[in-house]
C-alpha positions as CSV (number, residue, x, y, z in Angstrom):
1,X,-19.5,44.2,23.7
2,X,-18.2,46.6,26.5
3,X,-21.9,48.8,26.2
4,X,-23.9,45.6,26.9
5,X,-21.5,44.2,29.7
6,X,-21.7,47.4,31.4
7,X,-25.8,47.3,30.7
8,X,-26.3,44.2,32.4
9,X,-24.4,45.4,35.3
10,X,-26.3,48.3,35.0
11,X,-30.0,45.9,35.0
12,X,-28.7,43.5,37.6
13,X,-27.6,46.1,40.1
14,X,-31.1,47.4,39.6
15,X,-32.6,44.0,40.6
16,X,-30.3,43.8,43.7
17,X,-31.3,47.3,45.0
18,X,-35.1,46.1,44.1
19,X,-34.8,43.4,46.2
20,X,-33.1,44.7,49.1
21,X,-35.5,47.3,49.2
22,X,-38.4,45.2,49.2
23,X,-36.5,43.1,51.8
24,X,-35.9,46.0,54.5
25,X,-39.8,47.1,53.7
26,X,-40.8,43.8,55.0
27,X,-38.6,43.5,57.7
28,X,-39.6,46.6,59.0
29,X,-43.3,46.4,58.4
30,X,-42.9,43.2,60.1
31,X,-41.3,44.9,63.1
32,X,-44.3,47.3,63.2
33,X,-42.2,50.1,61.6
34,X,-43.6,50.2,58.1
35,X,-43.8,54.1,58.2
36,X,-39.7,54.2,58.6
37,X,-39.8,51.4,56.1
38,X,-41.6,53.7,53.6
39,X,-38.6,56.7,54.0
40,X,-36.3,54.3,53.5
41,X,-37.5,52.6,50.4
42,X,-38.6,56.0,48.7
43,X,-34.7,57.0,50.0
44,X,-33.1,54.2,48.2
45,X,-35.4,54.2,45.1
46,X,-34.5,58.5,44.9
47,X,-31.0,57.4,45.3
48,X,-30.2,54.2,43.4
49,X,-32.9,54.6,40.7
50,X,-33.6,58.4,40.3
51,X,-37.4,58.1,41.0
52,X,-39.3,58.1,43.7
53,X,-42.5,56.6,44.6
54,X,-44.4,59.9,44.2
55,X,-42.5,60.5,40.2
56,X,-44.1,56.8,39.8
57,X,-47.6,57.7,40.6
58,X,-46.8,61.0,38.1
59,X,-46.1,58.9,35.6
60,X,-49.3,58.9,33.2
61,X,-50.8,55.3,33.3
62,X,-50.2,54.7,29.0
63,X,-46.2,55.6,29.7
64,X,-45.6,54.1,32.8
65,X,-44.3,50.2,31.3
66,X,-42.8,51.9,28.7
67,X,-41.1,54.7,31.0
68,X,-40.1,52.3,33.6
69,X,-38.3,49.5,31.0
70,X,-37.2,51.9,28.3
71,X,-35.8,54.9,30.0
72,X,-35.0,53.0,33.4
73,X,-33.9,50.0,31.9
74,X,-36.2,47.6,34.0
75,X,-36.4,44.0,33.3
76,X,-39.8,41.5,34.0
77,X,-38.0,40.5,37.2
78,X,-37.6,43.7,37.9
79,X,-40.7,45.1,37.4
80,X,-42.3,42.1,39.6
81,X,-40.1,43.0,42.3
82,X,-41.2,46.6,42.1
83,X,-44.7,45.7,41.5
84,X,-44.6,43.9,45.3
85,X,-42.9,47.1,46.7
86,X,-46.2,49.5,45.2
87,X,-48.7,47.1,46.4
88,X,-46.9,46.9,50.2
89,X,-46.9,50.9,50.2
90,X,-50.3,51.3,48.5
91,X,-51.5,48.7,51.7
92,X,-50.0,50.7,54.8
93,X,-50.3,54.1,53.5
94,X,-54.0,56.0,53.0
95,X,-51.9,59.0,50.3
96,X,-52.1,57.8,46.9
97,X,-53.1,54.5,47.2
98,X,-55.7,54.3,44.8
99,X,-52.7,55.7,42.3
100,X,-50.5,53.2,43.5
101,X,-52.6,50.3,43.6
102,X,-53.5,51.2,40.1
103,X,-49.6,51.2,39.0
104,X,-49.7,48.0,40.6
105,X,-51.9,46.4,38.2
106,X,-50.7,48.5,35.1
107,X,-47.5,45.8,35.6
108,X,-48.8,42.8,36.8
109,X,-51.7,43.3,33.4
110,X,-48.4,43.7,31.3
111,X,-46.2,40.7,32.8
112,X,-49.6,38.7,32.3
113,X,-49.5,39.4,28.8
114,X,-45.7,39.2,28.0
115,X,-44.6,36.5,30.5
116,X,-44.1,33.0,28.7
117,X,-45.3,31.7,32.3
118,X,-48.2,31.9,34.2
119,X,-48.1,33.0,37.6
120,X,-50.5,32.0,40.4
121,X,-49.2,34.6,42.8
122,X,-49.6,37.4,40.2
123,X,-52.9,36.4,39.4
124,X,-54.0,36.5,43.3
125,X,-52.7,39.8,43.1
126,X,-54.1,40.8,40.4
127,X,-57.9,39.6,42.0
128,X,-57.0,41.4,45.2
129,X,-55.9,44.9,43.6
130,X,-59.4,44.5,41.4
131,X,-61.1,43.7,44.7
132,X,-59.5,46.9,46.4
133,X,-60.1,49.2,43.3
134,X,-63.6,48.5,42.5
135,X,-65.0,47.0,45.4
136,X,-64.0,49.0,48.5
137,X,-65.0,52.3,49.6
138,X,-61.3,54.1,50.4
């Protein structure tokens, strides 16, 4: 009982740091400073999570779900938030943002298939990353 207490502490700190994260990127990308915004997410993620954007765009595509909610311990909520956080860097920054864009979609894809819901947001996403990936010249 005292493993799984201590879990879910674990999961919903996780979602807290997730959030705020993606809470300061907008902030500051809505202040025009979406470059410092970028330092300090990567910061929090290297500090908080032990990865950083750039070990997420390592991550081999057919590991990446299973890396991220198995050995990280990330939950569907989770991995929406951190889904928005990809696609906000992959859309201000020119490095990598075919990579990320593509991690992007790798998690929306699997909370399509395993979400009991359906999500009109995720799906505009979804159209737009396709759009961006096979569509535009970057």
């Amino acid at each position: 009982m005292e493993q799984r207490d201590y879990l879910k502490k674990q999961i919903d700190q996780l979602g807290k740091v997730l959030a705020k994260a993606l809470s300061d990127l907008l902030g500051l990308k809505n202040s025009g400073q979406i470059t410092a915004g970028l330092v300090i997410t990567n910061q929090t993620l290297k500090n908080e999570l032990g990865f950083t954007v750039k070990d997420l765009i390592d991550t081999p595509t057919d590991i990446f779900i299973e890396t991220l909610t198995n050995d990280k311990n990330v939950t569907h909520e989770n991995l929406e938030i951190l889904a928005e956080i990809l696609l906000l860097i992959a859309e201000n920054r020119q490095e990598d943002n075919k990579k990320l864009f593509e991690k992007c979609l790798t998690i929306y894809t699997y909370l399509e298939k395993t979400e009991t819901f359906y999500s009109v947001e995720r799906h505009q996403r979804m159209t737009r990353i396709k759009h961006i990936l096979f569509f535009e010249k970057k």
